[in-house]
N, C-alpha and C positions, 0 to 999 in steps of 0.2 A: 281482607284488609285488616291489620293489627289496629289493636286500641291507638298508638303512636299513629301509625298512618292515617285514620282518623281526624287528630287532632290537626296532622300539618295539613289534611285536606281543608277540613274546616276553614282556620284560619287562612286560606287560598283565596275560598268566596266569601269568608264573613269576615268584615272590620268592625270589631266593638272599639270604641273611644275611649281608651284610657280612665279617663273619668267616670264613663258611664260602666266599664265595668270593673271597676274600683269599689261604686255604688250599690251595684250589684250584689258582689263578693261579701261588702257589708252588711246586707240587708236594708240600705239606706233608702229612701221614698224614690224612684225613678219613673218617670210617661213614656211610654212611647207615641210620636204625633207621626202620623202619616205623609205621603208626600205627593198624593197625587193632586190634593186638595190644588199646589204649589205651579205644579204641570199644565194641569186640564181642568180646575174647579174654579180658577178665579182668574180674572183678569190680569195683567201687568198694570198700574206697579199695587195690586192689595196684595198679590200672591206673595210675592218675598215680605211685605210688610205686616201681613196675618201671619206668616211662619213666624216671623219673629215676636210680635206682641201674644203668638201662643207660647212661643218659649219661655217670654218674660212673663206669664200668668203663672205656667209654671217654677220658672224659678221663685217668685213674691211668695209662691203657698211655701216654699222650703222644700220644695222637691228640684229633683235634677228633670230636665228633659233630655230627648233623645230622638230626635226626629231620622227616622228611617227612608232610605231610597237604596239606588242599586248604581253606582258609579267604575265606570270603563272594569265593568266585570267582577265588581267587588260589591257583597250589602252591606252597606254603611251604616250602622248604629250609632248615631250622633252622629249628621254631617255638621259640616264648618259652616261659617257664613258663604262663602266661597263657591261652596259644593252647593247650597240651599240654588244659589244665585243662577249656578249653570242649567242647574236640574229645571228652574224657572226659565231660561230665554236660551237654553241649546236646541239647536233642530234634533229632532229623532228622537226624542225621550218617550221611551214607550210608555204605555198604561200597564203597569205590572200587574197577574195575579198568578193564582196556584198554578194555573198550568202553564204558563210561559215564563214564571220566577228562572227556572234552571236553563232556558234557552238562553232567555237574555243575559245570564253572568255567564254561559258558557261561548257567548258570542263575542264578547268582552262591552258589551252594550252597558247603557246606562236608561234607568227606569226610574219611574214612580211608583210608587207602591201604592194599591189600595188597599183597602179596610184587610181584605183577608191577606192576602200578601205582607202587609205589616204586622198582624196578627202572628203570622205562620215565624217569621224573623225574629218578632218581640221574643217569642216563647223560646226560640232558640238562644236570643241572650240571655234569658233570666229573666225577664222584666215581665211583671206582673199588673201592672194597670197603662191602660190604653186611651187614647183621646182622638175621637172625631168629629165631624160636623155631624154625618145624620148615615145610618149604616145601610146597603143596598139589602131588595128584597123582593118577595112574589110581585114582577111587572104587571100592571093589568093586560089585562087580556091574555092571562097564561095559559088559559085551554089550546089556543092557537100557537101562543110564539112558546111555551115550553121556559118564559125566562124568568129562570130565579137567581137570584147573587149567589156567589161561591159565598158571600160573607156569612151568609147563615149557616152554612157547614162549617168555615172556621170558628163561628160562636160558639158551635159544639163539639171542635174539637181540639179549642187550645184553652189550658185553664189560666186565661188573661179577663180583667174585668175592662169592660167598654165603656164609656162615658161620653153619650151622644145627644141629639137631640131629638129622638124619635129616630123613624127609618125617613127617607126621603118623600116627601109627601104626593111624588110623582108618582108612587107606588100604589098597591093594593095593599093596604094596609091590617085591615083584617083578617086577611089572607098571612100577611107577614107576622102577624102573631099567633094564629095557628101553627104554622111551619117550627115556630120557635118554641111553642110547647111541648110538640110533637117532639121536637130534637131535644129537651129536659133543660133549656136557657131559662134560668129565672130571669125576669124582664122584672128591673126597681125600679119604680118610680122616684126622683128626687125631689122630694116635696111636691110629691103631685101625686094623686091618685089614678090619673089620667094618661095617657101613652102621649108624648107631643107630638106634634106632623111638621118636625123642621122648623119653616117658616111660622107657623101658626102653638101656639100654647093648648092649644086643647084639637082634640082629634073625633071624642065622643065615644072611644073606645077605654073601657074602665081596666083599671088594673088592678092584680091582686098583691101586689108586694107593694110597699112604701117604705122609703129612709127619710129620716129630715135632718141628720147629719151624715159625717166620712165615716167615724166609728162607728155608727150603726150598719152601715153597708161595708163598711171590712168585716165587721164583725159577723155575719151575715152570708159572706161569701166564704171566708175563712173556712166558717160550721160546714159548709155548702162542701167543699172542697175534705173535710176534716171526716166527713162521714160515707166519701168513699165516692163521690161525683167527680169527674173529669173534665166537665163542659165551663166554660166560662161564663161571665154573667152580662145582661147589660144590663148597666146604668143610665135611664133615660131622663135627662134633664131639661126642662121647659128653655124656648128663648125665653131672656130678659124681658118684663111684661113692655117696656116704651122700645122695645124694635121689634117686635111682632107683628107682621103683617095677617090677618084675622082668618082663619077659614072661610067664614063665607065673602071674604072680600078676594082671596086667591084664588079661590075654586074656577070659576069662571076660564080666569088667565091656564090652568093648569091644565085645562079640558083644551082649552085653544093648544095651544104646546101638542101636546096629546095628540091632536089632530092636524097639528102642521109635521111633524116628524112621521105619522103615518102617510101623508100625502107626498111628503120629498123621498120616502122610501126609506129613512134612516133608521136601522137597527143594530143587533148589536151592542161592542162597547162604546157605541157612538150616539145613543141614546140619552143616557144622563147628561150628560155636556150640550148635547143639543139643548132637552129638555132644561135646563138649569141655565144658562145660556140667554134664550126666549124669554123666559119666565123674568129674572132679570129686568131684559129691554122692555118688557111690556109693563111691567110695574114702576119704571121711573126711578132703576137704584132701589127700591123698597126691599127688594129681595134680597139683592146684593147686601146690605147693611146688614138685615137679620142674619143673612149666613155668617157673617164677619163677628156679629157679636156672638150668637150661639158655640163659634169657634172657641173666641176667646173665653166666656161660658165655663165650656166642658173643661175647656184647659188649666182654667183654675181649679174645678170642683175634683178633677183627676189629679191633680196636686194632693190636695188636701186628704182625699180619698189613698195615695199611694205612702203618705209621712203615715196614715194611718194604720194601713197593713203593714208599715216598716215595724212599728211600736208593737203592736198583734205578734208578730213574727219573729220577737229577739228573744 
């Protein structure tokens, strides 16, 4: 296939938004926000109204967003309100990742993207900082089920910086930061010395990197990047300390969860939505809220964070 042919392929399965690669082209601060959060992580109606109040965290810091999905066979770089809207309350929207990305555009399907999935798209348009809730990672009890997220291979092998809230505290978490060592991800803490567990601000697991502003973790990644590394970084951001729901006040709920999804047999990518889901219903909205602010959260600090590699980078 020629360089040309190529190109027109490209542009067949990937739609970048005018604007966002305008932004691009410029070097100007650009996020990419995921879309599965939209599908399969929130409720109707938070789901289109988190898309949107992450968009406008990002626009407030002076960066562009670009929220990613996969629509009647095309990945969308910057959907519309429209496209947000379908991807929320159309039946069949799959849960996209690396290995089924190419099935569903060549099916002419329409998806959500998760963490690695919008990762793997990000880096194809250019965009270089990333915005999630909380990133997947070694499940517990992995001797048995074998289940680790694609997302920590894509941490290590697109050079995009993540801005989350810890990994999902459904997880093995000390497990998931071994994995991330081992694959060469520096893991920053933002203003926290401490790794956060999603819903909860402290996790008990220490860390060795810290930023307490954007320029310091651009700067930071940049060098990371400047001396010859390929792997992307995360940026772990604490929730908001008045919507943090406590470790030892979750733990309980998340052990329950944990053992209602091994009793009804749920595995799989049906797992986290179960588990997240439960956890939820059993805290009374507690959870629900923290996930909504830590969204909002990262989506600001990924702003701020991406105006800053623009200025880094001119």
């Amino acid at each position: 296939m020629s360089i040309r042919e190529q190109i027109s392929f490209f542009k067949d399965v990937v739609s970048i938004a005018p604007a966002v690669e305008a932004a691009v082209s410029a070097r100007q601060g650009v996020v990419a926000l995921e879309s599965t959060v939209i599908a399969h992580g929130l409720p109707s109606p938070h789901n289109v109204e988190t898309a949107r109040d992450c968009e406008s965290e990002v626009r407030l810091s002076g960066a562009l967003p670009a929220t990613i999905g996969v629509v009647a066979g095309r990945a969308v770089v910057g959907l519309d309100d429209q496209q947000i809207q379908s991807i929320a309350k159309g039946p069949g929207v799959a849960k996209v990742n690396l290995a089924n990305l190419a099935h569903v555009i060549a099916e002419q399907g329409w998806g959500a993207t998760t963490v690695a999935a919008s990762l793997h798209v990000a880096n194809l348009a250019g965009i270089k900082v990333f915005a999630t809730g909380g990133v997947g990672g070694v499940h517990r009890g992995v001797s048995d089920s074998f289940d680790v997220s694609a997302d920590l291979t894509a941490l290590a092998r697109y050079p995009v910086i993540t801005v989350c809230a810890g990994a999902k505290a459904i997880l093995d978490l000390p497990k998931t930061m071994e994995v991330l060592e081992t694959l060469g991800v520096p893991v920053i803490g933002y203003q926290t010395d401490e790794l956060p567990a999603f819903y909860s601000r402290s996790s008990g697991l220490k860390l060795d990197l810290r930023a307490d502003g954007a320029r310091q973790i651009a700067k930071t990644v940049l060098t990371h990047w400047r001396v010859g590394f390929s792997t992307g970084a995360l940026v772990a951001a604490p929730v908001p300390a008045e919507d943090e729901v406590p470790a030892n006040e979750i733990k309980d709920v998340i052990d329950e969860a944990l053992e209602a999804a091994a009793r009804e047999g749920v595995a799989g990518r049906g797992v986290t939505p179960f588990l997240l889901s439960r956890i939820a219903a059993k805290t009374g909205g507690r959870a629900l809220r923290a996930n909504i602010a830590l969204l909002k959260n990262n989506a600001r600090i990924a702003g701020a964070i991406a105006l800053a590699l623009s200025d880094m980078s001119k």
